[in-house]
N, C-alpha and C positions, 0 to 999 in steps of 0.2 A: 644517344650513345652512352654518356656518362651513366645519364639517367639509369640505364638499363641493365650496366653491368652492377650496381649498389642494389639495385630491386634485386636481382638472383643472388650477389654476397647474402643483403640481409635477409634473403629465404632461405637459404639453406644454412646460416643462423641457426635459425630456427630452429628447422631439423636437428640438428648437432648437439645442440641445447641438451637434450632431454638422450642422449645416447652416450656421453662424456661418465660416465660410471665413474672413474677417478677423479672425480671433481666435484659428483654430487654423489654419497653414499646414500643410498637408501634403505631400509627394513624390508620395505614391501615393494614391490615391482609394480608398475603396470603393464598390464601384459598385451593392454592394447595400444602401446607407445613403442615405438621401433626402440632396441638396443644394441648393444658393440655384437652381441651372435645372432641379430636377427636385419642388422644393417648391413653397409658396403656389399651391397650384393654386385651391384651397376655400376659403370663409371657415372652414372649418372649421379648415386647415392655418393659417391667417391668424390664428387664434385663439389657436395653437398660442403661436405668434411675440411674441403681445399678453402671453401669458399668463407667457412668458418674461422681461416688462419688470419684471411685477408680484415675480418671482422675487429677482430682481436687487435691485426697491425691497427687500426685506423681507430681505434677505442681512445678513450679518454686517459688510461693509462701508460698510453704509448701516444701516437702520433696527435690526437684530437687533441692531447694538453702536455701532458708530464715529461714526454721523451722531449721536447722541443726545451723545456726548463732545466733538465737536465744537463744537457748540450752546454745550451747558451750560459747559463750563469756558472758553471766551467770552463769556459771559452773567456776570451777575455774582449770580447762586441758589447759586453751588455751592461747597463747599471741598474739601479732600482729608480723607481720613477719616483720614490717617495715612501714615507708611510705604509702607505698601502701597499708595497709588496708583503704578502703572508708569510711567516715567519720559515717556515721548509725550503721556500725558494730563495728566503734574503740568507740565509744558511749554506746553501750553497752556492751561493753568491758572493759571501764573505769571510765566510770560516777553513780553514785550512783542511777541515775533514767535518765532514755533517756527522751529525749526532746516526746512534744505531735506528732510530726512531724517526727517522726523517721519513715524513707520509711520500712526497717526491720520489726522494729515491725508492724507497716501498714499493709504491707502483710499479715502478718502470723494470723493476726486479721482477714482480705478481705480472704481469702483464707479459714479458720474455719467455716465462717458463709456460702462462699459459699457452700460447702462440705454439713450444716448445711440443710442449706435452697432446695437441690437435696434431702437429703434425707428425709426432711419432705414432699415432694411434692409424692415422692413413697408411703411410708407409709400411705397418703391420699387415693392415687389411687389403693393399694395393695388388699383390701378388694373387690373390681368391677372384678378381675381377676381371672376364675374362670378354665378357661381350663392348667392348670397344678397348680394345687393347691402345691403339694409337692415341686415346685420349687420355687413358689410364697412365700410358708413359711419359704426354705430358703434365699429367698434375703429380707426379713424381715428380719431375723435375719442377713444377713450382713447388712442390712443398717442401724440395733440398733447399732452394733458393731462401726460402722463407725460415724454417730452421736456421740455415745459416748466417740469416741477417741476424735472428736474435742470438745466439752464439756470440756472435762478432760484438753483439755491443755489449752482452755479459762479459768477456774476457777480454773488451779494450777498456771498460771500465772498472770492473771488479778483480782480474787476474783471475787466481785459480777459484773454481767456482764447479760446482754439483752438475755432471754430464750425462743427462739421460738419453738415450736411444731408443728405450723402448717404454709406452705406457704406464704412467703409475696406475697399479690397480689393487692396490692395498694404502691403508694410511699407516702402515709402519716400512712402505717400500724407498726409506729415504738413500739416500748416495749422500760419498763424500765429497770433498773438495776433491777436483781432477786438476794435472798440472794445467797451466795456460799452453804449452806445449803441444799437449793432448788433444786440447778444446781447439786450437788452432789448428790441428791435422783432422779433424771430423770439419771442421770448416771449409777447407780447400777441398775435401775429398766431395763434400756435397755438391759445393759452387761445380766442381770439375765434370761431377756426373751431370749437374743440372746442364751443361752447357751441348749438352751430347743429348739432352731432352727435349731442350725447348725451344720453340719456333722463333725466326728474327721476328716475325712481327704478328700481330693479329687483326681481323678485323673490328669493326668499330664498335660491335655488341660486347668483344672484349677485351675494349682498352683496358689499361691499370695492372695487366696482370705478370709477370715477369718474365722475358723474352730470355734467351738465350746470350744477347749482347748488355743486358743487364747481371748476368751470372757473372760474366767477362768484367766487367765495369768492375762488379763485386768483389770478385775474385784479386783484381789486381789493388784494390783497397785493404786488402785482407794482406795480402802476400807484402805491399808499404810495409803496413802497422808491425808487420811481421817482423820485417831488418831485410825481407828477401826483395831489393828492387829488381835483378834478370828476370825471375819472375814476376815481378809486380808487371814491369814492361814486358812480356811475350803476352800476359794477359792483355792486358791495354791496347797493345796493339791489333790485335781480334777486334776491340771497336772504332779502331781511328778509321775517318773517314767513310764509314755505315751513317753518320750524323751530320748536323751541320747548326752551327750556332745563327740562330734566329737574325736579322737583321735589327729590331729593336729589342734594346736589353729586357723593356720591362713586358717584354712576352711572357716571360718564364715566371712571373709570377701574379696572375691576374687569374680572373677565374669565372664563375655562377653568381653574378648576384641577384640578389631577390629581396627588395622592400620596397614599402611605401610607394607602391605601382611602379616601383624600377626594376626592369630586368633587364640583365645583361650575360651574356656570355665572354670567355677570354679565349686563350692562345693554347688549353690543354691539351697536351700529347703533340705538341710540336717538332718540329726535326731538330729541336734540341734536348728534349726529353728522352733519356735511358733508363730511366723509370721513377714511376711517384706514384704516391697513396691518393686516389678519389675520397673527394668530399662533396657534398651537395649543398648548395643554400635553399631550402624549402619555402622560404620566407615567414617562417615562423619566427621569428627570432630565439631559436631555442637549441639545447644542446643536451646529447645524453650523459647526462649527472649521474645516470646509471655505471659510468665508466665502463661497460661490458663490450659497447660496439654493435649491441645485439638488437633484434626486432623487428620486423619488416617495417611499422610503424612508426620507429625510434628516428629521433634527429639523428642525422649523418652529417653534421659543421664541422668545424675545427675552431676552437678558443684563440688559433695565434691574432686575429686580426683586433679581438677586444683586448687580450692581455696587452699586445703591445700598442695598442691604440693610443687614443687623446682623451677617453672617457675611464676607461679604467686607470691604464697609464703604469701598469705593475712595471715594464720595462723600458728604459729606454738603451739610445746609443751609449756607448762610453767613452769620453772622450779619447781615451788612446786610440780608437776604430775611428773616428770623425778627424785625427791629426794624420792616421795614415795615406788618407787620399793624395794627389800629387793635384798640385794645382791646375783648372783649366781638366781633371778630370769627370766626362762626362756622368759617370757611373755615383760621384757623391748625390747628383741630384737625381738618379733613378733609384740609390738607396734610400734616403733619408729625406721628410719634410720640414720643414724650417717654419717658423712664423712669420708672417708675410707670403707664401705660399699658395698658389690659386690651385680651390680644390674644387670636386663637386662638377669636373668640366662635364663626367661620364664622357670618358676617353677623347675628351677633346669635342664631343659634339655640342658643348653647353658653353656659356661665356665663362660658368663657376664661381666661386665666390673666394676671396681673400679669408684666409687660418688666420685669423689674430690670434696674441699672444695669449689674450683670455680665454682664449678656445683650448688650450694647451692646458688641460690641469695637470700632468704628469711635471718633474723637476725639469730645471734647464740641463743644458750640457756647456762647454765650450771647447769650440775646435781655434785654431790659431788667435786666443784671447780673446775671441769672440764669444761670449756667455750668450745663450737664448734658447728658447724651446725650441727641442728637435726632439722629433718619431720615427722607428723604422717607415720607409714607404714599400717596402717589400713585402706581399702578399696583405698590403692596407688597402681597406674599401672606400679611404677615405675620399676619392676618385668619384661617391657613385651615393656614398651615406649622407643623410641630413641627420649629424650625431644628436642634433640638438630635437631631433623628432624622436629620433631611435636612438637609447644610451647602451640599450641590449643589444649588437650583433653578430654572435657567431656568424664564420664564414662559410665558404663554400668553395675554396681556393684549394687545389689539390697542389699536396706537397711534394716539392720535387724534389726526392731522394738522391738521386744520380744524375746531372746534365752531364750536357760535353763539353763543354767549357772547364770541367770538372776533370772530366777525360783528361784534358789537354794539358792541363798543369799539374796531374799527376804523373805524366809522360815526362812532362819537361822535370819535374822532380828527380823522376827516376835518371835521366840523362844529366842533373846538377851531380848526383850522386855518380855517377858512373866517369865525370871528369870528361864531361864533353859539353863545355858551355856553349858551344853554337848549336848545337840540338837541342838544346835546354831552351835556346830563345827563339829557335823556329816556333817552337809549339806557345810559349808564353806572347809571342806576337800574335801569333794564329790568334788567340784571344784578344786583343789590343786593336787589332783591325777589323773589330765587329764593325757596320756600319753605324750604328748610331753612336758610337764609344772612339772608334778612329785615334785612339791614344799613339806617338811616336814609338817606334819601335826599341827594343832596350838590345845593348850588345856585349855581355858579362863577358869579360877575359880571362879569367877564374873560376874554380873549383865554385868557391868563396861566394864570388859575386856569384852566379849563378844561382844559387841556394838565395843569396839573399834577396835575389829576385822572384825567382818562385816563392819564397815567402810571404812578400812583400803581394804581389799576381793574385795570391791564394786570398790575403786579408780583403783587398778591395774586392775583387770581383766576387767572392764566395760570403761576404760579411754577411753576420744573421741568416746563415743557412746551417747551422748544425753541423759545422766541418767543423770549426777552428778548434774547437778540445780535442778531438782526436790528434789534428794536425800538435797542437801543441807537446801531447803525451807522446809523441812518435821523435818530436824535435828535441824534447829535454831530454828524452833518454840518449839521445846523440849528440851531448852538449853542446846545443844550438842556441843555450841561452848561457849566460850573456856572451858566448865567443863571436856571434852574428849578431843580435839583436839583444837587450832587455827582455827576460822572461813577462811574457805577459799576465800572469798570472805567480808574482812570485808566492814563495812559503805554501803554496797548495800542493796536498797529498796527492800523490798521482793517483791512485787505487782509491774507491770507494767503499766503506768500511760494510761486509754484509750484513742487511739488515736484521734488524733484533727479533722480526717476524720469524725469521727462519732459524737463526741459531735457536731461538727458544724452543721451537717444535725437532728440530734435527737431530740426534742426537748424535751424528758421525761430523757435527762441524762444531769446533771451538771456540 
C-alpha cells in the first residue's frame, strides 16, 4: 500500500522532470521528450505532475531533512547534541536571526517555491484535461492543498514574500514582495476550494495524499496563525469527530523498518492521522543527498531518526521541553529515551537490551536536576536498530503533518480564546484520556487559565513535532510571553531574514 503509492510519486517524478521548462532552460529541445505543449493531455499525465509536488514535499529540502530543522531549532524542544551540530542548524538554533546564507533556511525557501511553481504549472494545464474530469477535479484540489501548505510556511515564517500563481517561464519573470495579507487570502481561497475537491478518504493504493478533512485541519491552522479563531473553529469543527486518537500514543510515530534481517511495519495512516508525507525504509541505509525527492530508483527515508538519534546525536531534548512534563505523566516516556532505557524490544516481542550511558554520544540534558543522556523517542528506530551494527540509518517513518490530537487542542485554543474555559477543557481532556496517557482531567476557570492550559497540552503532547515555532510566533504576537508563560525562545527574530539567494538574483526585492 505505502509501497505503491511512492513507486507511482517517484514515476511520475520522472516524467515531470524533463517537462518543468522554467526550471531547466535549454538551447536545444528534445523533441522526443514530452514538454509543458506536448504534455497534460490526461488526467493521467496531470497526475503525473500532481505526483511531482508530493516528490518535492518529501525531498531533502523540505520534509526528508531541512523543514523539520527549521521548525525544531525555532521552537524551543530542541538543543544541540554537541559539536557536531553543523553550523546552519546551530544558527538557528542560537542566533536571534540566521545569517542571509544560511544553506537551511536556503532550502527550505528552494524547495517551497519549487513545490510552488509544479503546482502552478498543473492548475494552468488542469482546465485542457478533459477525459477523466472527476479525477482531474481531484488533483486540483490536491494541488490547492499542496500550494497552500507551502504558502503557509513562507508567510508564517518569512512574512511578505514573492506570490506566484502562475508558472515561471522566463528567468527575468521575478515578482515582488506580496503583503502577508495577500499571501494569506490565496491561502484560505485554495484550502476553501481544495475542501469542495477532495475526497474524505482513499483507498489504500492511495494513502498519503490529501483528503478533504486534511484541507479543513489546514485551513483552521491557517485561519489560528491568521488572528481569525471563528474561523479557525468553523474549519475544525468539519474534522471533529471524522478521527479518533489511537489508543497507544506511540502509534503515531513508528513506521517501515528495514535492516540487518529486521522488518517491521508500524501504525501508518491510523484513525489518528489527518495527514502525513510517506517515507520508505529500503534497507539500504541510504538517503537522497540529491535533495530533489526524485527518481524511481532514489532512496525515499527521511534523516529525522539519524539526526536526532544516539549515533549522530545533532539534536537533542531541551531541557525546558523535559521540565514541562507533569509528574507521573505517561507521554514523557513515549517521548523521550533516557540511559538505562530497554531498547531493541522490536515493539515488545524481544527481551531488548539496556542504552547505557556510553551508548549516548550526543550531550546530556537535565530535567528536575537530574543531568543524563536523553533522545527524542519519537519517530526513533531505536526500538528495532543494532546502532552499533548500523551507524548509518535513514528511516522510513512517515511524517505526520496533521493528527487529531492536534485537531483537538487547536479547537480547545480557539474556545481559550473565545472566553469559554469549559469548552477549552472538554477538548484538552479529550486528549488526556487517551488510553495509554489516562492524565487527570484539567478544569481552567479563566480566560487565562485556559490558554495556559492549551499551552501547556500543546508542549507535552505535540513536543518534537514541528508545531511549537508556529505556536510560539502566533502566542508572542498576542503577548503570551511573559504575561502567561516565559517566552520560550527569548531575543528571537520572529521573521526570517530572505535568503541572500534570492535577493541577489530578484531584482524587485530589497
Amino acid at each position: 500500500m505505502k509501497k505503491n503509492i511512492k513507486q507511482v510519486v517517484f514515476a511520475g517524478a520522472l516524467t515531470f522532470i524533463v517537462i518543468i521548462a522554467c526550471e531547466k532552460k535549454l538551447n536545444v529541445l528534445d523533441q522526443n521528450s514530452p514538454r509543458q505543449d506536448s504534455y497534460f493531455k490526461t488526467a493521467v499525465e496531470l497526475q503525473n505532475g500532481v505526483n511531482a509536488i508530493y516528490s518535492t514535499l518529501r525531498s531533502g529540502q523540505l520534509m526528508g531533512r531541512e523543514w523539520f530543522f527549521v521548525h525544531d531549532m525555532r521552537g524551543g524542544e530542541t538543543a544541540a547534541g554537541g559539536a557536531q551540530l553543523e553550523q546552519p542548524r546551530n544558527d538557528l538554533l542560537t542566533q536571534p536571526s540566521p545569517t542571509t546564507t544560511n544553506t537551511v533556511m536556503t532550502d527550505v525557501w528552494g524547495g517551497c517555491y519549487r513545490m510552488i511553481n509544479r503546482a502552478n504549472l498543473v492548475l494552468l494545464k488542469a482546465p485542457d484535461v478533459t477525459d477523466n474530469t472527476s479525477l482531474r477535479d481531484r488533483l486540483v484540489g490536491e494541488t490547492k492543498f499542496l500550494r497552500a501548505w507551502a504558502y503557509f510556511e513562507l508567510v508564517s515564517q518569512w512574512g511578505d514574500v514573492p506570490m506566484y500563481t502562475e508558472p515561471v517561464e522566463s528567468i527575468t519573470g521575478f515578482k515582488g514582495k506580496e503583503t502577508a495579507a495577500n499571501v494569506y487570502t490565496l491561502i484560505i481561497n485554495d484550502l476553501t476550494e481544495a475542501t469542495t475537491k477532495l475526497p474524505a478518504s482513499y483507498t489504500s493504493g492511495d494513502l498519503g495524499r490529501a483528503t478533504k478533512y486534511a484541507a479543513y485541519a489546514m485551513l483552521g491552522r491557517v485561519q489560528m496563525q491568521k488572528g481569525d479563531y471563528a474561523a479557525a473553529k468553523a474549519a475544525l469543527l468539519q474534522v471533529y469527530g471524522k478521527f479518533s486518537l489511537v489508543p497507544n500514543f506511540l502509534w503515531n510515530f513508528d513506521g517501515d523498518f528495514n535492516a540487518a534481517g529486521v522488518k517491521a511495519t508500524g501504525h501508518e495512516y491510523n484513525a489518528e492521522s489527518v495527514f502525513e508525507v510517506s517515507f520508505l525504509d529500503k534497507g539500504d541505509n541510504n538517503f537522497n543527498w540529491g535533495y530533489n525527492g526524485e527518481g524511481s530508483t532514489q532512496p525515499v527515508s527521511t534523516m529525522r531518526p539519524q539526526e536526532y538519534g544516539i549515533v549522530w546525536g545533532n539534536v537533542i531534548p531541551s531541557d525546558r521541553i523535559l521540565n514541562e512534563f507533569e509528574a507521573g505523566d505517561p507521554r514523557y516516556k513515549f517521548t523521550f529515551y533516557e540511559a538505562g532505557d530497554v531498547v531493541r524490544t522490536e515493539a515488545g516481542t524481544q527481551p531488548g537490551v539496556v542504552m547505557a550511558a556510553a551508548d549516548i554520544l550526543p550531550n546530556a540534558s537535565t530535567k528536575g536536576g537530574v543531568t543524563m543522556k536523553r533522545v527524542y523517542r519519537k519517530y526513533s528506530d531505536l526500538d528495532w536498530l543494532d546502532w552499533k551494527k548500523v551507524a548509518l540509518h535513514p528511516g522510513g517513518f512517515n511524517q505526520r503533518v496533521i493528527r487529531y490530537a492536534d485537531v483537538l487542542l487547536m479547537l480547545a485554543e480557539c474556545e481559550a480564546e473565545a472566553g469559554t474555559p469549559a469548552q477549552a477543557a472538554a477538548y484538552i481532556n479529550e486528549v488526556r484520556a487517551r488510553p495509554s496517557v489516562n492524565m487527570p482531567a484539567v478544569a481552567p476557570a479563566s480566560k487565562n487559565d485556559a490558554l495556559k492550559a492549551v499551552m501547556h497540552e500543546r508542549a507535552v503532547e505535540l513536543a518534537g513535532e514541528e508545531v511549537h515555532n508556529i505556536d510560539i510566533l502566533r502566542w508572542r504576537k498576542k503577548g503570551y510571553f511573559p504575561s502567561l508563560m516565559a517566552d520560550p525562545k527569548p531575543g528571537q527574530v520572529d521573521l526570517l531574514p530572505i535568503p541572500n539567494g534570492e535577493t541577489a538574483t530578484n531584482p524587485l526585492i530589497k
